[in-house]
C-alpha positions as CSV (number, residue, x, y, z in Angstrom):
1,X,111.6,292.5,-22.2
2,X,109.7,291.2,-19.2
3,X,110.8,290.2,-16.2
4,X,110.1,287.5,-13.9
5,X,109.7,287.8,-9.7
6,X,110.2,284.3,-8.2
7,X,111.9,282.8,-5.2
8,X,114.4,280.1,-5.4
9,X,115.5,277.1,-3.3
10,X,119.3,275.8,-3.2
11,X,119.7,272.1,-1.7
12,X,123.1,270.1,-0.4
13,X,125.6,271.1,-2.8
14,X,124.4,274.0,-4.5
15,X,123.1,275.8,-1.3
16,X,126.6,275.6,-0.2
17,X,127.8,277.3,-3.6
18,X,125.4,279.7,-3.1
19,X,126.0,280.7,0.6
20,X,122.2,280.3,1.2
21,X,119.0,278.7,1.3
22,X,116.5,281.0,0.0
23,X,116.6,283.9,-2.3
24,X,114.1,286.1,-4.0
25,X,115.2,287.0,-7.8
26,X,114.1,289.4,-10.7
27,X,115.1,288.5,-14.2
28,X,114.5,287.6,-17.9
29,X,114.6,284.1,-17.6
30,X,111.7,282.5,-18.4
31,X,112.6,278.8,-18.2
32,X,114.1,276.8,-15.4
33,X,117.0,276.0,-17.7
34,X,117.4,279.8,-17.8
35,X,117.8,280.3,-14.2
36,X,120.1,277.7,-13.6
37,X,122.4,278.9,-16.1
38,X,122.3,282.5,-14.6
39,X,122.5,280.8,-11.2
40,X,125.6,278.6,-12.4
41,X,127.3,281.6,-13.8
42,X,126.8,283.7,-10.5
43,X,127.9,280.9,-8.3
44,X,130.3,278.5,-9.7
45,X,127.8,275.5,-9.4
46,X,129.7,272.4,-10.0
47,X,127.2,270.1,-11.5
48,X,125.7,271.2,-14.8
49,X,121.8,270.9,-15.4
50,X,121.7,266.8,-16.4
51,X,122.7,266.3,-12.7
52,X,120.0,268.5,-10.8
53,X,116.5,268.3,-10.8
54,X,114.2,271.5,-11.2
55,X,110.8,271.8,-9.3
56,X,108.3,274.6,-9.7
57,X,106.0,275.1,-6.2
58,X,106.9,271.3,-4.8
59,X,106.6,269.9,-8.3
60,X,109.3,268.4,-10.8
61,X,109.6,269.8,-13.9
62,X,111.6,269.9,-16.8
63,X,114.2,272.5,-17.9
64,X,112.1,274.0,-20.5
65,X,109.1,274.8,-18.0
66,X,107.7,278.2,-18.0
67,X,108.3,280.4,-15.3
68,X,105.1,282.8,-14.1
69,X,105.7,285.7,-11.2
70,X,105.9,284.1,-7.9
71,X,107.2,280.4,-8.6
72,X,108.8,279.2,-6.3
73,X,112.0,277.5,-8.0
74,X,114.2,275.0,-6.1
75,X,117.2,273.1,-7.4
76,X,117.7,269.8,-6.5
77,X,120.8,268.2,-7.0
78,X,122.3,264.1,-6.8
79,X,121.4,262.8,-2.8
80,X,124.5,260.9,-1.5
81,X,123.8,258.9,1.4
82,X,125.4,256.3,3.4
């Protein structure tokens, strides 16, 4: 099975969940939808994957986008502002 080597970016809520900003990640997800499952599992995230946005190196994508080594993955959820 291969494995994937990518970096990924938590924002406002789910950086909190996550206790950081920034981490780097090996795994067998291939899709964003895959890592945000294994993310959600790992760290209780509180919004399932209709509320947050994936982006691949500064770009939105959808949850069925295909992963390569060295992505950079962030997860962007719902802005609140006031």
């Amino acid at each position: 099975m291969k494995t994937y080597s990518i970096s990924i970016r938590y924002f406002a809520q789910l950086r909190e969940w996550a206790g950081k900003e920034e981490e780097k990640m090996t795994g067998p997800y291939s899709t964003t939808l895959g890592w945000y499952e294994h993310c959600f599992k790992r760290y209780g995230f509180g919004l399932e994957p209709a509320l947050v946005r994936p982006a691949v190196n500064g770009k939105y994508v959808s949850w069925a986008y295909g992963l390569r080594d060295g992505d950079i993955l962030a997860f962007i959820p719902p802005v609140a502002g006031g």
